[in-house]
N, C-alpha and C positions, 0 to 999 in steps of 0.2 A: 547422517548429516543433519546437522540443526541448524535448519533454512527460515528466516525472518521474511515473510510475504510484505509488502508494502502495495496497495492496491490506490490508484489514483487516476486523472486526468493529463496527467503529465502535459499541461499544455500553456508552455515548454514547462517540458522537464529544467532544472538549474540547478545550482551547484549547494543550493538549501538543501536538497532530496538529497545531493550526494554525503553530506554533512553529517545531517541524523543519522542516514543509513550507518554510514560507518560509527558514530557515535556510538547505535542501538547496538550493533554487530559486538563493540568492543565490550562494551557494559554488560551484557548479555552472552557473552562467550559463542556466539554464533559461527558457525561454517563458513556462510554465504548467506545472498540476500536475491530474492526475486521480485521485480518491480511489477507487478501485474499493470500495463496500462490498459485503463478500459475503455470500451469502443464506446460508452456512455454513460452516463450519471444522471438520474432524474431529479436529482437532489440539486445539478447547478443548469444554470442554461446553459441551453445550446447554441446559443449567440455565439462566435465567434470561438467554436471549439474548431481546431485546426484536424484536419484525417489524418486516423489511425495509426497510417503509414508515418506522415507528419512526427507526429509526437512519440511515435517508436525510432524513430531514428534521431528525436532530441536524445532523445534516454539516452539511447546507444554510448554517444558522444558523451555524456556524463559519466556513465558508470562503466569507462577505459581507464585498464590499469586497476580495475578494482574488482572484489568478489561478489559482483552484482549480476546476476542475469536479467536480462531486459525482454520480457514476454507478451504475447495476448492471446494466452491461452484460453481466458473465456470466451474469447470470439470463437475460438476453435473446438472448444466442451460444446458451444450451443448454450449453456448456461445464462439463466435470469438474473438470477439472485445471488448475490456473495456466499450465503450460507450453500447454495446449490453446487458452487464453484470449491468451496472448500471440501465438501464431503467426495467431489471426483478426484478430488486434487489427494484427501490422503488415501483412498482407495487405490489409486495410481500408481502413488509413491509411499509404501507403506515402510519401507529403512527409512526414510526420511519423519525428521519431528520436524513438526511447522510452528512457526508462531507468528501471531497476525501483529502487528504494526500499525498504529494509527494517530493521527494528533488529536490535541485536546480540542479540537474544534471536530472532526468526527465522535468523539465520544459523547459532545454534547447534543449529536443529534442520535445518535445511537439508536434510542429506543424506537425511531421511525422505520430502523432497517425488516427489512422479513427476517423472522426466525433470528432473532438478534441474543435471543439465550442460546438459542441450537449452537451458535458460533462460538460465545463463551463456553460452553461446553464440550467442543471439538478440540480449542487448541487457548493454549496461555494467550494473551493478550500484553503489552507495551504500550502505553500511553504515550506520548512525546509531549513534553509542555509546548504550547504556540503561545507568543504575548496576545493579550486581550482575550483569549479563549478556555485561559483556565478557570475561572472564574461562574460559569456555566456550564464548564465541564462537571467538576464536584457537584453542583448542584440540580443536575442530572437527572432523570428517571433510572437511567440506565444504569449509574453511580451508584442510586439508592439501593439498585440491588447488586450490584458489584463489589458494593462498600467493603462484605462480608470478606470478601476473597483475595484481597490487596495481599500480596508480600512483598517482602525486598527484592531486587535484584540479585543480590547475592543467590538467593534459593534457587533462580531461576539458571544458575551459573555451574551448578553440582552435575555431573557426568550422569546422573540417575533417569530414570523415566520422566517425563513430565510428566506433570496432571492437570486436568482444568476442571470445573473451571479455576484462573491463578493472573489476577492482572496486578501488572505492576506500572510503578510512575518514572519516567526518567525525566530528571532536568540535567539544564545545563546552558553556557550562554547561548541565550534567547539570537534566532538567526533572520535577520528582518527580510531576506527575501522572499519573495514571493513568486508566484507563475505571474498573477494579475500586476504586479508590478511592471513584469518581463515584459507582458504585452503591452505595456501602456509605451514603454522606453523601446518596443521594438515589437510597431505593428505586424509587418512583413518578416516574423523569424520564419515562420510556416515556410515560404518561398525557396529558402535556403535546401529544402527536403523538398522538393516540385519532383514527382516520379518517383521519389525514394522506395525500396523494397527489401524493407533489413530483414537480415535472419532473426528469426523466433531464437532466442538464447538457452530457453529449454526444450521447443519441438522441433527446431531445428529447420521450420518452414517459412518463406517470406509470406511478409507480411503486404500483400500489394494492395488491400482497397479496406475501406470502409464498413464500418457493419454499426448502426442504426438499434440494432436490437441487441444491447452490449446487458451489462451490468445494471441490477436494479437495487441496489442495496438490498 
């Protein structure tokens, strides 16, 4: 199975996520797609990040009808760090090839993540153009050493092993929504999910409360 990790704040998830995903999926000859949402981000505030539960069962709602699994699995590894969460994740699932997913607005901050080669080194990489963030992406720390390794799409497309490190770029028309958009046009989505307790789409466990000590890039 050649599963596209997509790791965010989903807060709300919206019909952008659902977009790319399938986008990446299609460009990329992928399986399926797993939306890892994370119980935190030190990289955004925590102002007005809606719980866990919240923003697992936006997902949900988005990625129906589609080969998207909607997870928080790192709340449930214990895991710190993205690279800590990947190396459980293919130890785990060793038939499965992964590949990480990300916009050109995380690739511009890249080089702050821990262990941000460890990760290029684990598994191929997919860029997704965002407007106004390409721009800083290219010009990059994380870029300057990634440069070396860009190939096509297509390569990434062949039935064979992958390798990494192996990043590639997709465009495509540019999708103006946003989470922070959502929330501005609809403070109260959170409410909508008041008690929610979705299933885990890969561990198969609800998701009922909060966890503070999530993802640290």
């Amino acid at each position: 199975m050649r599963t596209g990790l997509l790791g965010g704040s989903f807060n709300p998830a919206h019909g952008g996520h659902r977009r790319i995903t399938l986008f990446a999926m299609d460009a990329l000859g992928l399986d399926e797609a797993w939306w890892m949402v994370s119980p935190g981000n030190p990289l955004k505030s925590a102002n007005g990040m809606a719980p866990l539960a919240a923003r697992m069962a936006s997902a949900r709602v988005q990625a129906r009808r589609a080969p998207i699994r909607v997870t928080a699995i790192e709340q449930q590894l214990g895991t710190r760090y993205t690279a800590d969460t990947l190396r459980r994740l293919t130890r785990r699932y060793p038939k499965r090839e992964f590949l990480w997913l990300m916009g050109s607005d995380n690739l511009a901050q890249f080089h702050l993540w821990r262990d941000w080669r460890v990760i290029a080194r684990m598994m191929p990489i997919a860029v997704i153009a965002r407007p106004g963030y390409d721009a800083d992406a290219m010009t990059s720390p994380a870029m300057a050493w990634l440069r070396r390794y860009r190939v096509p799409a297509a390569s990434l497309r062949k039935r064979g092993r992958w390798s990494a490190p192996a990043l590639v770029f997709l465009r495509f028309d540019p999708d103006p929504r946003s989470a922070t958009a959502r929330r501005k046009a609809w403070p109260d989505w959170a409410a909508v999910h008041a008690g929610a307790a979705p299933r885990d789409a890969v561990t198969h466990r609800l998701v009922t409360s909060d966890d503070t000590e999530g993802n640290r890039v």
